[in-house]
C-alpha positions as CSV (number, residue, x, y, z in Angstrom):
1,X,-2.3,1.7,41.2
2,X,-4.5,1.8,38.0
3,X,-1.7,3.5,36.4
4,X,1.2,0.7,37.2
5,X,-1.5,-2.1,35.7
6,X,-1.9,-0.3,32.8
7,X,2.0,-0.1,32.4
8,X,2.6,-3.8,33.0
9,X,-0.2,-5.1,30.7
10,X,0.9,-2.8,28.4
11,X,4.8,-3.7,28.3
12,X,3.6,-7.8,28.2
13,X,1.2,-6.9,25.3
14,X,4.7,-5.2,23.6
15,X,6.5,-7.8,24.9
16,X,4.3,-10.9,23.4
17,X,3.9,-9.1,19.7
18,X,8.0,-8.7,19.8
19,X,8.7,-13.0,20.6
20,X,6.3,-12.9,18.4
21,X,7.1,-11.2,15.4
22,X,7.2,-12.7,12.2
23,X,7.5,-16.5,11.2
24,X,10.0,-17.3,8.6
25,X,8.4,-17.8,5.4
26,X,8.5,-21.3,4.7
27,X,10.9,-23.7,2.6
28,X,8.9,-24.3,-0.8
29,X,10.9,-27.5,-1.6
30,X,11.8,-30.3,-1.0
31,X,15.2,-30.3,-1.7
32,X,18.5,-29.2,-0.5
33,X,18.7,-25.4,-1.8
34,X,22.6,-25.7,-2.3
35,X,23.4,-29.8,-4.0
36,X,19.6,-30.1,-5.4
37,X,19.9,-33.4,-3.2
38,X,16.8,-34.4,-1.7
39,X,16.2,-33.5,1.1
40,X,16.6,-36.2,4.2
41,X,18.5,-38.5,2.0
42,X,21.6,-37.6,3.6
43,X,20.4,-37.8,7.5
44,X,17.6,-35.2,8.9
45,X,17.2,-31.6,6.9
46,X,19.2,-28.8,8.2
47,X,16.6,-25.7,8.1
48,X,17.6,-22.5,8.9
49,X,16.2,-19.1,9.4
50,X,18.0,-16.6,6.7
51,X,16.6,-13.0,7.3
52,X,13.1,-14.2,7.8
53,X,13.5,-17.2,4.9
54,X,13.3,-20.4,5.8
55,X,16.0,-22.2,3.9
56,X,16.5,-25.9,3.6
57,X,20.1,-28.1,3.5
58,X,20.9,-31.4,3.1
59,X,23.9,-31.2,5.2
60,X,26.6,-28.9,7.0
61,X,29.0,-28.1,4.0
62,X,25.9,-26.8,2.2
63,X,25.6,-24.0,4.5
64,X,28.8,-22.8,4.1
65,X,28.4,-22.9,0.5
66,X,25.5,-21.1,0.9
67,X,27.0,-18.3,3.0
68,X,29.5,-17.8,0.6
69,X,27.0,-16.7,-2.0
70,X,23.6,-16.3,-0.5
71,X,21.9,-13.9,-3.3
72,X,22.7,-16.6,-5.8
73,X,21.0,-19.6,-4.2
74,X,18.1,-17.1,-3.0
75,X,17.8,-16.8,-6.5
76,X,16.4,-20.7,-6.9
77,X,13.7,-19.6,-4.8
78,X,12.2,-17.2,-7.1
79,X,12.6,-19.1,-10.4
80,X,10.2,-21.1,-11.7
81,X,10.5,-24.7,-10.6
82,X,12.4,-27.4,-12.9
83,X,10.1,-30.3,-13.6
């Protein structure tokens, strides 16, 4: 009996720590990483989760834009910010 407690608390412990894993790192702007449009001028943000990014549009046709090239607007993120 011991033994089958010991098993379930131990596959819900794994269980928990694999929902949750790690959070997206967060957006660092405020605007759209595709048009440089602010974002939420065009209706609510799009965010999305891009292999644990969090990465912020302004609208739908961004992402596809986006998709196309993703190292090059990934890019954005690491250079220094434009004033």
């Amino acid at each position: 009996m011991k033994l089958h407690i010991l098993t379930a608390l131990a596959c819900t412990t794994l269980l928990s720590a694999t929902i949750h894993a790690a959070e997206p790192i967060p957006y660092p702007s405020t605007k759209c990483i595709v048009s440089d449009e602010k974002l939420g001028e065009m209706g609510p943000p799009i965010m999305v989760d891009y292999k644990g990014q969090q990465v912020g549009f302004c609208c739908k046709s961004c992402i596809g834009d986006f998709d196309k090239e993703p190292a090059k607007y990934l890019a954005k993120l690491k250079a220094p910010a434009k004033p």
